[in-house]
C-alpha positions as CSV (number, residue, x, y, z in Angstrom):
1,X,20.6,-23.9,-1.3
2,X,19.7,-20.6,-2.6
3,X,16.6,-18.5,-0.4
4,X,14.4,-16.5,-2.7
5,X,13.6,-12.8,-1.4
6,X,10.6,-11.6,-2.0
7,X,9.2,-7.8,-1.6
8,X,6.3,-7.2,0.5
9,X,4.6,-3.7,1.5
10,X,4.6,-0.4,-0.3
11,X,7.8,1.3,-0.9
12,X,10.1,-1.8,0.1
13,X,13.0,-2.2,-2.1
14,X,15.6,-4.9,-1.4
15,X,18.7,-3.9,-0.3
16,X,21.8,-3.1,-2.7
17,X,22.8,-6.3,-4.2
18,X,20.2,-8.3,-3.4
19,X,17.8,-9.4,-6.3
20,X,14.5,-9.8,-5.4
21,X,13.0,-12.6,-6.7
22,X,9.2,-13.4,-7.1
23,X,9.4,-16.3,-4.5
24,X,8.7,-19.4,-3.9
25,X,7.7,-21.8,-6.3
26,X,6.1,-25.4,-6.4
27,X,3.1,-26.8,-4.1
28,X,4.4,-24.6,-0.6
29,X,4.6,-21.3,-2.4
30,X,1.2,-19.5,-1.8
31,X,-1.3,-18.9,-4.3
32,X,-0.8,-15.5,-5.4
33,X,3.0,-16.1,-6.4
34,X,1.7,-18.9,-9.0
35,X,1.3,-17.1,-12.0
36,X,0.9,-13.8,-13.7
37,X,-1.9,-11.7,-14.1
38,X,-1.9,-8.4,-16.8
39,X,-4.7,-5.6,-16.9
40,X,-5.4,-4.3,-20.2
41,X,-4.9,-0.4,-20.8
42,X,-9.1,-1.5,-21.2
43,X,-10.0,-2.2,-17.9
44,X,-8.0,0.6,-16.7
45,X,-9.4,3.5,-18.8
46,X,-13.0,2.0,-18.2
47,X,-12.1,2.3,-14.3
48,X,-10.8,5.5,-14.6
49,X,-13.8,6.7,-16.8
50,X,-16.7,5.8,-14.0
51,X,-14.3,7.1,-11.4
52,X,-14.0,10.2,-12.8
53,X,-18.2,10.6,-13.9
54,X,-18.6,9.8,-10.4
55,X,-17.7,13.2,-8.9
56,X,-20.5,15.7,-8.5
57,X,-19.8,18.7,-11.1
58,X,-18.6,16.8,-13.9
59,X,-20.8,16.7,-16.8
60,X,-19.3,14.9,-19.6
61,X,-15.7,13.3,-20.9
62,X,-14.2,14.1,-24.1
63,X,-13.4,16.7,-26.1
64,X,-16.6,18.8,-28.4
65,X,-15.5,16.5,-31.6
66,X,-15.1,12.7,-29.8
67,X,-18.1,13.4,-27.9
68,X,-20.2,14.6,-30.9
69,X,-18.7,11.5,-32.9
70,X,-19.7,9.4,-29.8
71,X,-23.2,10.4,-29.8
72,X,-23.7,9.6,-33.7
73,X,-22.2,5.8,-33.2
74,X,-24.2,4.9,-30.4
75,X,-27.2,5.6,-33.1
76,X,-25.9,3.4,-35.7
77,X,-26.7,-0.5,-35.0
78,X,-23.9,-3.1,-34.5
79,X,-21.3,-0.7,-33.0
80,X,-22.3,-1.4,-29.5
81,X,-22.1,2.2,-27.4
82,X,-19.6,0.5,-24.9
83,X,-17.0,3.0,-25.9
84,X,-19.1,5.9,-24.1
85,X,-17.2,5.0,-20.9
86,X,-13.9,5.2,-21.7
87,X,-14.5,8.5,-24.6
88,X,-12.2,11.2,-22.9
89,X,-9.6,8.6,-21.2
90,X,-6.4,7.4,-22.4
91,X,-4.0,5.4,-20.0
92,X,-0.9,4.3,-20.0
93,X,-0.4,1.0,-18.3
94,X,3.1,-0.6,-17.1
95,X,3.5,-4.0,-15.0
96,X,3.4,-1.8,-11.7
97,X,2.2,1.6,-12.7
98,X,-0.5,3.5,-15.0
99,X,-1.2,6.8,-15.7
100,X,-4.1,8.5,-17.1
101,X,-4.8,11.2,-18.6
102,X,-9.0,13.0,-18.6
103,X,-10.6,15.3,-21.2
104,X,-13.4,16.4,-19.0
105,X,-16.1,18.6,-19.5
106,X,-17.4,21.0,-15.8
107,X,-20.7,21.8,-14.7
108,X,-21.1,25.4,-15.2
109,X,-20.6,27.5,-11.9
110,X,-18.6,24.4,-10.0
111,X,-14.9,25.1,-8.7
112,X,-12.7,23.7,-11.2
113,X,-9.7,23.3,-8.9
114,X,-11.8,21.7,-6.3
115,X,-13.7,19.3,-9.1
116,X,-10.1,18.0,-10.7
117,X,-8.9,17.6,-7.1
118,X,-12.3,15.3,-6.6
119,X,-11.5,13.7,-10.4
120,X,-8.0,12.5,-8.9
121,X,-8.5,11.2,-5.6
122,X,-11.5,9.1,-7.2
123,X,-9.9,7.8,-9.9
124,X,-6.3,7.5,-8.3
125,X,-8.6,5.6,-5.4
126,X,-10.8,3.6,-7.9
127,X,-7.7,2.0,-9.9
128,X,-5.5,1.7,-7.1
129,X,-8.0,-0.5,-5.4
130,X,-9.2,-2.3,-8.0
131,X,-6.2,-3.4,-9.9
132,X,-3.6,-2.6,-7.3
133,X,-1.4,-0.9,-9.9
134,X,0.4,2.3,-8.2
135,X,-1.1,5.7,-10.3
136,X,1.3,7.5,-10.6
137,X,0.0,10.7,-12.9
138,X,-3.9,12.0,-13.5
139,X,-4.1,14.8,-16.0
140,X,-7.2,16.5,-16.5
141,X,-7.6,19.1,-19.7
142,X,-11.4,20.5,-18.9
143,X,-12.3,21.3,-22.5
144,X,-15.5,22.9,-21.9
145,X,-18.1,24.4,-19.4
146,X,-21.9,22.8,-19.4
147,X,-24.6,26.0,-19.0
148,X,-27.4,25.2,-17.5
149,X,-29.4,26.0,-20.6
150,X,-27.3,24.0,-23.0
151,X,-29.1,20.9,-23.7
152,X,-27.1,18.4,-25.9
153,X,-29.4,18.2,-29.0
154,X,-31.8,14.9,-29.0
155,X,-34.3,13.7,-31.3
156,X,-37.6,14.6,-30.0
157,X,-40.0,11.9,-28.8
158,X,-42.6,12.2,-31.2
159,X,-42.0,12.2,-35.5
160,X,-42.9,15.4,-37.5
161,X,-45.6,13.8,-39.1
162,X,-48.9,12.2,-37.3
């Protein structure tokens, strides 16, 4: 009778010439072993996309154009507005690893070093956590700087004509 081996903890690898199998199988074998389970690139760039809003000095994600073509489809009916969270993130995703990559826009006057450093222990954090997939890469391209007196150009509250 053959013994299954299975990996447990960070980092362990079986030894050379031992296959490491997923375990056991059948009504003893525990719960998390029965089955598979797959994350969509999705879930992980939607993850990565509130992680990354979440640090103070950020302003926006995506470049000028995705962002200006975001704006105009969250106006026209039917095409939802969901993509707003993941505009700016593109990810990778593997069966054990993702990696993501950030087009972020900076507060004006913040430290960009110290902000990306904030971007990549959030979002490393957030998807590690959540999805248990190992990060293994977070590129951030900061495409722009938000001045205070830039205001992203909204229709005003009241029509032209009364």
């Amino acid at each position: 009778m053959t013994d299954n081996i299975t990996s447990v903890g960070e980092g362990s690898r079986p030894e050379a010439g031992v296959s490491a199998l997923k375990g056991r199988t059948g009504a003893g074998a525990p719960a998390e072993t029965r089955g598979k389970t797959t994350i969509a690139d999705g879930v992980v760039a939607k993850i990565a996309g509130m992680a990354a809003r979440e640090v103070p000095g950020i302003y926006n994600l995506g470049a000028g154009m995705a962002r200006a073509f975001g704006a105009m489809r969250e106006h026209v009916p039917g095409t939802g507005g969901g993509g707003a969270v993941t505009r700016g993130v593109k990810v990778e995703v593997g069966e054990r690893q993702a990696a993501v990559d950030l087009d972020v826009v900076v507060e004006y006057g913040v430290s960009i070093v110290d902000v990306a450093g904030g971007v990549r222990t959030n979002v490393i954090s957030a998807v590690e956590r959540m999805t248990g997939l190992e990060v293994v890469e977070v590129n951030i391209a900061v495409d722009d700087v938000h001045l205070p007196d830039e205001e992203e150009q909204t229709e005003p509250d009241e029509g032209r004509v009364r």
